[in-house]
C-alpha positions in Angstrom: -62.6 30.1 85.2 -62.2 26.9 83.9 -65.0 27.6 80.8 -62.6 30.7 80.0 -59.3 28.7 79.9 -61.8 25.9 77.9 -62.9 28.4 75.4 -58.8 29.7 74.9 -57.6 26.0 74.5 -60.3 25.6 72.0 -59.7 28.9 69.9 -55.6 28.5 70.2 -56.4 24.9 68.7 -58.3 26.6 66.4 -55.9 29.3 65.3 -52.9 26.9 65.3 -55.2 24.2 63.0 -56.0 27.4 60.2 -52.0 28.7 60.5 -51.0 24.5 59.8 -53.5 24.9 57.0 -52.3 28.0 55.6 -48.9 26.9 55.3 -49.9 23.4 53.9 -51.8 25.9 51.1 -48.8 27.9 49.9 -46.3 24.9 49.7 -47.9 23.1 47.7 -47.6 24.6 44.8 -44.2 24.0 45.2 -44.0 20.3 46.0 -45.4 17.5 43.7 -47.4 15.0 45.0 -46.8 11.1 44.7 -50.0 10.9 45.4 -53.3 9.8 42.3 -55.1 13.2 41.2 -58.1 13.6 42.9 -57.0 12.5 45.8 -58.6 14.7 49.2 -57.1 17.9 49.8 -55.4 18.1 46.3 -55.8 20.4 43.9 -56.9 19.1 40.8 -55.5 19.2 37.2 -57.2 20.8 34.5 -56.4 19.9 30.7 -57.6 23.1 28.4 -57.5 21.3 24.3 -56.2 18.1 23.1 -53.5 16.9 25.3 -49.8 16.6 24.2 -48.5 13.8 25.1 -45.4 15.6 27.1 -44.6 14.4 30.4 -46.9 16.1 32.9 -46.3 19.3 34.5 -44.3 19.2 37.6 -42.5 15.7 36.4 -38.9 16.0 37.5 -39.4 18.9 39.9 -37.6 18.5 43.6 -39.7 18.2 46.5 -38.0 21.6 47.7 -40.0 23.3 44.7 -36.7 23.9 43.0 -37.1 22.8 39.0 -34.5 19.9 38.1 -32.5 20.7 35.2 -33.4 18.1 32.5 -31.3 17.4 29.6 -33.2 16.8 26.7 -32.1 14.2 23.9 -33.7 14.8 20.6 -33.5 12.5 18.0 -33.3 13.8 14.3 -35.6 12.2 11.8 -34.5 10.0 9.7 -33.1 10.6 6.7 -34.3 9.3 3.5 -31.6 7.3 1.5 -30.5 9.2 -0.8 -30.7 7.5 -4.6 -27.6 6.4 -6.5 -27.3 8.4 -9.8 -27.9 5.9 -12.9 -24.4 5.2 -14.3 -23.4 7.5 -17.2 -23.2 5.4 -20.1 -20.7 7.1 -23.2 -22.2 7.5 -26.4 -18.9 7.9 -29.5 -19.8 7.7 -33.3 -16.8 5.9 -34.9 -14.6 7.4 -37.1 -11.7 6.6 -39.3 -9.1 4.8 -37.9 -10.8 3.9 -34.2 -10.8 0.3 -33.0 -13.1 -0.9 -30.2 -10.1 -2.1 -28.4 -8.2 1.3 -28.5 -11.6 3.1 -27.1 -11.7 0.4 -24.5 -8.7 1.0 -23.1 -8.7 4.7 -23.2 -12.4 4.3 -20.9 -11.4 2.1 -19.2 -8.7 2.6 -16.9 -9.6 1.3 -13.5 -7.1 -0.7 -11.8 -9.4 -3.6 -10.8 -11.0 -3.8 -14.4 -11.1 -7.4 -16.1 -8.5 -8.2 -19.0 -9.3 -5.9 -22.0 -9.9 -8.7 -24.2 -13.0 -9.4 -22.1 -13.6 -5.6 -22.0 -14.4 -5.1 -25.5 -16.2 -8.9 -26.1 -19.0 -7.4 -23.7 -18.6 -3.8 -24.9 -19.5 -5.4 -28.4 -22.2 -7.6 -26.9 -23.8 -4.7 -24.6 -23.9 -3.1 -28.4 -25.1 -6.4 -30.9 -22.1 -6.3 -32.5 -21.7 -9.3 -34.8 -17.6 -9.3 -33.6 -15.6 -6.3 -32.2 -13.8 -5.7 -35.4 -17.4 -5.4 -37.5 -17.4 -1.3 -36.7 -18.5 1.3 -39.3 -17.9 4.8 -39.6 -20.8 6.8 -38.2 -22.0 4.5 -36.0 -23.1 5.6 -33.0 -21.4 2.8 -29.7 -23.2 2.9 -26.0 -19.8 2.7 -23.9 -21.6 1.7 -20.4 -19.4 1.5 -16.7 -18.1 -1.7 -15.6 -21.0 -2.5 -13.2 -23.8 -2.7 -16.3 -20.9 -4.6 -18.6 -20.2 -7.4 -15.7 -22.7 -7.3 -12.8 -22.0 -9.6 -9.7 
């Protein structure tokens, strides 16, 4: 009798040892180890091609097996600065009657522009002039902006 009630502690042991392991089995799947890969009684991860460089698989996953919503931040490349246009300069062929001065002043309205006087002195240096009252009819006159007449 006691070899029978031997051999049923043994076999319940048993039995109870394979149900612990079967259980073990089919959670883990579900649960993410802390544990290094490789370690015993892990399964083991397999990388199929050139690997990614995304987080792992599993990263951010409960230890109930439930996925954890992750919110994801992307970043948009950076844009390229985008190029100033060149400043428009005015070409005007003089005709009868037209003064440097007069086409000055009717270009160049900005409210923060220098005295007209010094206006049409660089106006008439940006274009050799010998002095702004040396014009001829037919000639052609670069009017250029502000910036390219008195840079900083």
């Amino acid at each position: 009798m006691r070899v029978l009630l031997g051999w049923l502690v043994l076999c319940g042991f048993v039995a109870a040892l394979a149900w612990f392991s079967a259980e073990k089995l089919e959670g883990s799947s579900e649960q993410v180890s802390d544990e290094s890969p490789g370690a015993p009684g892990l399964p083991a991860r397999v990388v199929i091609g050139i690997p990614s460089g995304a987080e792992p698989l599993g990263v951010g996953l409960k230890r109930s097996g439930r996925a954890e919503r992750r919110d994801v931040v992307v970043t948009p490349a950076p844009t390229p600065p985008v190029a100033q246009p060149a400043p428009k300069i005015f070409k005007l062929e003089v005709r009868a009657g037209s003064t440097l001065s007069t086409m000055c002043q009717e270009l160049y309205t900005q409210e923060d522009r220098p005295p007209l006087t010094e206006v049409v002195e660089a106006v008439a240096r940006w274009n050799q002039l010998k002095s702004p009252d040396s014009l001829v009819i037919g000639q052609g006159l670069e009017l250029p902006p502000l910036e390219l007449l008195f840079p900083e």
